[in-house]
C-alpha positions as CSV (number, residue, x, y, z in Angstrom):
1,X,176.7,56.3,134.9
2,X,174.5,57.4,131.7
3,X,172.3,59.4,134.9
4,X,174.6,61.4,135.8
5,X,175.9,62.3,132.2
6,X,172.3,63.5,131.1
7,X,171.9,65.0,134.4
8,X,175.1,67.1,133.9
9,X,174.4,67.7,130.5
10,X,170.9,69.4,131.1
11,X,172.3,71.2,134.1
12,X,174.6,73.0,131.6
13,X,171.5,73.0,128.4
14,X,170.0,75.1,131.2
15,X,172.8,77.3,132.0
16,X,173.4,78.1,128.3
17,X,169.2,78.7,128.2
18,X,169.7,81.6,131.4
19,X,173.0,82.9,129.9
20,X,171.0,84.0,126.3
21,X,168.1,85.1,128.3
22,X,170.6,87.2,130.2
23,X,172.2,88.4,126.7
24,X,169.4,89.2,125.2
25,X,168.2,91.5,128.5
26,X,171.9,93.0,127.9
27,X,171.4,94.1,124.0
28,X,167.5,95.0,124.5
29,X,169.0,97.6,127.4
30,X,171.5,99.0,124.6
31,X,168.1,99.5,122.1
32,X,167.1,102.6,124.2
33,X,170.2,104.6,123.2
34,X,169.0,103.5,119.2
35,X,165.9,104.5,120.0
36,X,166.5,107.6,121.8
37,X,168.9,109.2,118.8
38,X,166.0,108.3,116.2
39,X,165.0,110.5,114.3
40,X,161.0,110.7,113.3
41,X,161.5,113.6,110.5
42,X,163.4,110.9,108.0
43,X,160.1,109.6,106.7
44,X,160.1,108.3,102.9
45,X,157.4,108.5,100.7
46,X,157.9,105.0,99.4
47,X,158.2,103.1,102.6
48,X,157.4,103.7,106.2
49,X,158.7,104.2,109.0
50,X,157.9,103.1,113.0
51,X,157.6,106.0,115.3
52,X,159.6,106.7,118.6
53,X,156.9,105.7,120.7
54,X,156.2,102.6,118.1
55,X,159.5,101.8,118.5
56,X,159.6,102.0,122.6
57,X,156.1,99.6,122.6
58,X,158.0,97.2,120.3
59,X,161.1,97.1,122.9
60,X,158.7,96.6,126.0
61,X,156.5,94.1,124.3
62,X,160.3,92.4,123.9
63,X,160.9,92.7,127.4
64,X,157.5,91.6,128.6
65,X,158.1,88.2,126.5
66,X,161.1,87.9,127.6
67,X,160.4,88.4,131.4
68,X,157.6,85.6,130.7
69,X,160.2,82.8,128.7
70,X,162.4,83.6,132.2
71,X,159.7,83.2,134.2
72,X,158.7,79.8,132.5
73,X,162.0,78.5,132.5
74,X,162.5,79.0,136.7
75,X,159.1,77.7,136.8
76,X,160.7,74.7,135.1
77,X,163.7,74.3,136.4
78,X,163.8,71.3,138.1
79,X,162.4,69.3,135.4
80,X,164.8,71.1,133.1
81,X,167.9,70.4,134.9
82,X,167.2,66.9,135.8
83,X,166.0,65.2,132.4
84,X,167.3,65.4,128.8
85,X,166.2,67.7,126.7
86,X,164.5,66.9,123.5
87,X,164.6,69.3,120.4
């Protein structure tokens, strides 16, 4: 039945959507250790630089968004995982 192929289909187009949210949580988590062997005093003259703190505000601004794309998605789930998705 063609249902239950797009059904099964957008159940797993969903699964792959939470396991790259999940993945990108994982390598965002890894940025603090970049961010906490930084170094501020390697400024150039020709180019700059983000601080420390710019750098932490970049990485929770990423977290935020993400936390709200996660938060859409459950919010969506049911729709998502029982129709075909279009791109």
């Amino acid at each position: 039945m063609q249902v239950g192929y797009l059904n099964r289909r957008a159940q797993e187009r969903y699964g792959t959507f939470t396991a790259a949210l999940d993945l990108v949580a994982e390598v965002l988590a890894e940025v603090d250790k970049l961010i906490d062997s930084y170094d501020d005093g390697h400024a150039s003259e020709s180019w700059t630089i983000s601080t420390r703190d710019e750098l932490k505000a970049f990485r929770t601004k990423a977290f935020d968004e993400l936390d709200r794309l996660r938060t859409l998605g459950k919010k969506h789930e049911a729709e998502l995982v029982s129709r075909d998705w279009r791109l």
